[in-house]
C-alpha positions as CSV (number, residue, x, y, z in Angstrom):
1,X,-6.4,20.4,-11.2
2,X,-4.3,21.8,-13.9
3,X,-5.4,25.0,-13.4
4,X,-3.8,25.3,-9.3
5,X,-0.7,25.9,-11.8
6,X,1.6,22.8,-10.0
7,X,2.7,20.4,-12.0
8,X,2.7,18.2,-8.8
9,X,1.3,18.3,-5.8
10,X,-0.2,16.7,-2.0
11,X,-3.5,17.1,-0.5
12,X,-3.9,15.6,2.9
13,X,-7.6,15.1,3.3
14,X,-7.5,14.8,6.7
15,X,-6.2,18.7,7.2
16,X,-8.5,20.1,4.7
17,X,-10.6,23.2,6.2
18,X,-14.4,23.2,6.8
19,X,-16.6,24.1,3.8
20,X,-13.8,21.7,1.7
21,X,-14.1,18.7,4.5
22,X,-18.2,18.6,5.0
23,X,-18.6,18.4,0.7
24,X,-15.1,15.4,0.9
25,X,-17.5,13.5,4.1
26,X,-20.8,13.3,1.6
27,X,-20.8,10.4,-0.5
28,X,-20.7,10.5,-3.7
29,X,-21.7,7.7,-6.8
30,X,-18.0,6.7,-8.7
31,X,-18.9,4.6,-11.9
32,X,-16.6,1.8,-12.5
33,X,-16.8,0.0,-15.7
34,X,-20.5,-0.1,-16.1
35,X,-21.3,-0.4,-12.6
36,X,-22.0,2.3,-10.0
37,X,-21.1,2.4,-6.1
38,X,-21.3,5.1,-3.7
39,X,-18.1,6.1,-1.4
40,X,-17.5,8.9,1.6
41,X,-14.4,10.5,-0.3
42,X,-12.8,11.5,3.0
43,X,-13.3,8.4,4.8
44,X,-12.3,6.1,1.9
45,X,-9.0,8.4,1.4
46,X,-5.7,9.4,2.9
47,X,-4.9,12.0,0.7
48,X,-4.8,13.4,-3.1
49,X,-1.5,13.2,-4.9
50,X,-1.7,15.4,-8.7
51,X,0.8,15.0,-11.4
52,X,0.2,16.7,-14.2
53,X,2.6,14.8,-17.2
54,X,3.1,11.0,-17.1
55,X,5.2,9.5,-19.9
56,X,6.1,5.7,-20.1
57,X,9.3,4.0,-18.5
58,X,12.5,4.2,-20.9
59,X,15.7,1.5,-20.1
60,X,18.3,3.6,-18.9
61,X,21.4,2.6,-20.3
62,X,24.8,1.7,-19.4
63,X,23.8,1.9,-15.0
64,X,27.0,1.0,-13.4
65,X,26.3,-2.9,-12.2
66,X,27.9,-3.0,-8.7
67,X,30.2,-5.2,-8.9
């Protein structure tokens, strides 16, 4: 997914066009841990959401406390 060049980006699966929605609506085999089950990628999802860099959480400092 790198290679579409975004460093984010939003697929709605339910707008994708023909050739792209019949190979989303055949089910596929997912492996999860060390078992296996079988899902209709379209069916089971909304959309597709890509980000490309994901670094931990740092404590911002000195936020202004409301009061």
């Amino acid at each position: 997914m790198t290679q579409v060049g975004k460093l984010l980006f939003f697929v709605d699966l339910g707008r994708v066009p023909g050739p792209v929605r019949r190979w989303l609506d055949q089910p596929i085999k997912q492996r999860i841990q060390s078992a296996y089950t079988q899902y209709n990628q379209r069916q089971s999802w909304n959309a597709l959401i890509f980000v490309d860099t994901v670094t931990p959480s740092r404590l911002a400092g000195n936020l202004p406390t409301g009061n």
